[in-house]
C-alpha positions in Angstrom: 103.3 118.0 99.4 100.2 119.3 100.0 99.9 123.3 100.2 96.6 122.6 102.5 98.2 120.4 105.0 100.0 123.4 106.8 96.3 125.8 107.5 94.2 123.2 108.5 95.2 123.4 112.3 94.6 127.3 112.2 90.9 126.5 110.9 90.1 124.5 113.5 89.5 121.6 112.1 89.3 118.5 114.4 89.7 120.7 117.2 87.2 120.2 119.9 84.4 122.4 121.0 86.0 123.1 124.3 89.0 124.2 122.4 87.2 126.2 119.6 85.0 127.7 122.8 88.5 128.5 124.6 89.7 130.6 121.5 86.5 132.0 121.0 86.0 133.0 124.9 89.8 134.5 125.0 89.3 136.6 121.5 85.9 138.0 122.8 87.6 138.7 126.2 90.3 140.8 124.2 88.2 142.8 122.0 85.7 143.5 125.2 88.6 145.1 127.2 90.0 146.8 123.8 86.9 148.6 123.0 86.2 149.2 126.8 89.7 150.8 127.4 89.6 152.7 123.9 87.4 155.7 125.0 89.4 156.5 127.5 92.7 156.1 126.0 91.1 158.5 123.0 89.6 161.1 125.1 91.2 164.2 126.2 88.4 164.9 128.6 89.0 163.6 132.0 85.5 164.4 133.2 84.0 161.8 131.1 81.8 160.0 132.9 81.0 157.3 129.8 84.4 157.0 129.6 85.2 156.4 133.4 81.8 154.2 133.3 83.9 151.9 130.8 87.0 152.2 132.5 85.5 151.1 135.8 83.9 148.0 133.6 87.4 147.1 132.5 89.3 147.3 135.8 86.7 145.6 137.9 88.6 142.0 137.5 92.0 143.4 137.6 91.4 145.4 140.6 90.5 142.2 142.2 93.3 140.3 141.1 95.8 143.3 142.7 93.4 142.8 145.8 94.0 139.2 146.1 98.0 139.6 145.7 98.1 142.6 147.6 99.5 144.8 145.1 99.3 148.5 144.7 98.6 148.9 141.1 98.0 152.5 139.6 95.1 152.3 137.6 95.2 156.4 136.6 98.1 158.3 134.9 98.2 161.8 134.8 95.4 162.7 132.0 93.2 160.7 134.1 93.8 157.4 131.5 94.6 153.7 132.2 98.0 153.5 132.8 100.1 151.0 130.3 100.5 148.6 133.3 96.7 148.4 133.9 96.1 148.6 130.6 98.0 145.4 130.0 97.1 143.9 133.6 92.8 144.4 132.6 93.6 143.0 128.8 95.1 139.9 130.2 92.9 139.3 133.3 89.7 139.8 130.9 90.9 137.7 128.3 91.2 135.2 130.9 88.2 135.1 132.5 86.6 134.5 129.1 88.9 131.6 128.6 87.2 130.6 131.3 83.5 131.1 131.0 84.6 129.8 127.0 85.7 126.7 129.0 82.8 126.2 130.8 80.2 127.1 128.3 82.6 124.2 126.0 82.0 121.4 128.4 78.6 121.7 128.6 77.6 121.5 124.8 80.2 119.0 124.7 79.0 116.9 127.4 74.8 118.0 125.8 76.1 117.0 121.9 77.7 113.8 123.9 74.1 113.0 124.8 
């Protein structure tokens, strides 16, 4: 049997644009909120501004998805970081969102290479 056979559906090959864009969009959505939330998970400094700044960036679409369910989320622990529950909660909701606009952004050079 071939050795090759069994990595060429992790390289992408024959996988559509949308799909590649999907996995693009979610990876970039992942590594936004990552180096967004690492400043203030690093710092010891809870009157950061830079580091509330990026915080604030990070929590923006998870703050509107407690909104929407009505959930109380604490976005602070104690030192004044993201809690793990937010932490996890922005990682997700970002990464989402990116699927998303990855989605989106797939269709339409799909539909333009179509042309």
């Amino acid at each position: 049997m071939n050795g090759s056979k069994g990595i060429q559906p992790l390289a992408g090959r024959g996988w559509s644009i949308v799909r590649k864009a999907q996995v693009v969009g979610g990876l970039a959505g992942a590594l936004t909120t990552v180096v967004l939330l690492a400043p203030s998970i690093l710092s010891d400094n809870p009157e950061d501004f830079g580091r509330l700044a990026a915080l604030g960036i990070a929590a923006v679409p998870a703050a509107c998805v407690c909104r929407l369910l009505g959930v109380n989320l604490q976005f602070l622990n104690e030192r004044g970081g993201p809690s793990v529950a937010a932490s996890w909660l922005m990682l997700g909701t970002n990464s989402l969102l990116f699927l998303l606009a990855g989605t989106g952004m797939g269709w339409l050079l799909e539909r333009v290479r179509g042309r």
